[in-house]
C-alpha positions in Angstrom: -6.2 -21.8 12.6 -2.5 -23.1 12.3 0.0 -22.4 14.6 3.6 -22.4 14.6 4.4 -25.9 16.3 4.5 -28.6 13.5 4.7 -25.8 10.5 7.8 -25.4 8.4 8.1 -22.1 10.2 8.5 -24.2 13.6 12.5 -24.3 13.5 12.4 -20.3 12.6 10.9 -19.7 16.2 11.8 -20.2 19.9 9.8 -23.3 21.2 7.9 -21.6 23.5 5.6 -19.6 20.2 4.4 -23.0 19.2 1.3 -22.3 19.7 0.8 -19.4 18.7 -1.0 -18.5 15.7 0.7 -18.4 12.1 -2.9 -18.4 10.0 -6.3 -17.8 11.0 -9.4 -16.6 8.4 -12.5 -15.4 9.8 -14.9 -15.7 7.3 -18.4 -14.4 6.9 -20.4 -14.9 3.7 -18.3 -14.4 0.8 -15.9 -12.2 3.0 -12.8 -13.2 4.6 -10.2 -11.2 6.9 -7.1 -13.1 7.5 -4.1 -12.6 10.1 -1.7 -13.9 12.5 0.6 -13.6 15.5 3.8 -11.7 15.4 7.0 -13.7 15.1 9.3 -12.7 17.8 11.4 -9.2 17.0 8.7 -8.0 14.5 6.1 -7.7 17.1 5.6 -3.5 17.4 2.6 -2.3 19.3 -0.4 -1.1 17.5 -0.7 2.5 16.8 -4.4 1.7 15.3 -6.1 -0.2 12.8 -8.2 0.2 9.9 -10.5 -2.2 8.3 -12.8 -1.5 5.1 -15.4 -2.9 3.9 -18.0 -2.4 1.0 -21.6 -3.6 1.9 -24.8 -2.2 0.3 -27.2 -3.8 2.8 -27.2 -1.1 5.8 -28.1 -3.5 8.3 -26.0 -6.0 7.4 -22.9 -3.3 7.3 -24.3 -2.5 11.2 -24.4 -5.9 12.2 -20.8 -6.4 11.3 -19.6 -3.5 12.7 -21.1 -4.6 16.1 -19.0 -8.0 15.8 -16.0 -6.9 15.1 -15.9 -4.1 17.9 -17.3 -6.2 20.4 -14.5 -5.6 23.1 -12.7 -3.4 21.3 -12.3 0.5 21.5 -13.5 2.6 18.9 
């Protein structure tokens, strides 16, 4: 993860989103989702999201699924 405090992006946000993310990657196998927190005034709240992804092992497919709804809503 890298956050906001000591990035280029620093000066471009008030002090106190420092620490807030600007890059993360999860990664699992070959497979990586990336993302970030909002910078201030582009921050809208979430309507939904969608995430695909193509795996042909079934259980594999399931036991990602678990992990990234665990404490979530679906």
């Amino acid at each position: 993860m890298m956050t906001f405090a000591g990035s280029p992006a620093e000066v471009e946000v008030p002090p106190e989103f420092g620490p807030k993310i600007m890059h993360t990657q999860l990664t699992f196998g070959d497979w990586a989702i990336m993302g970030s927190d909002c910078p201030p005034g582009q921050y809208q709240v979430p309507q939904g999201i969608s995430v695909s992804l193509q795996i042909s092992d079934p259980g594999k497919a399931e036991h990602i699924f678990a992990a990234l709804a665990e404490g979530g809503s679906i």
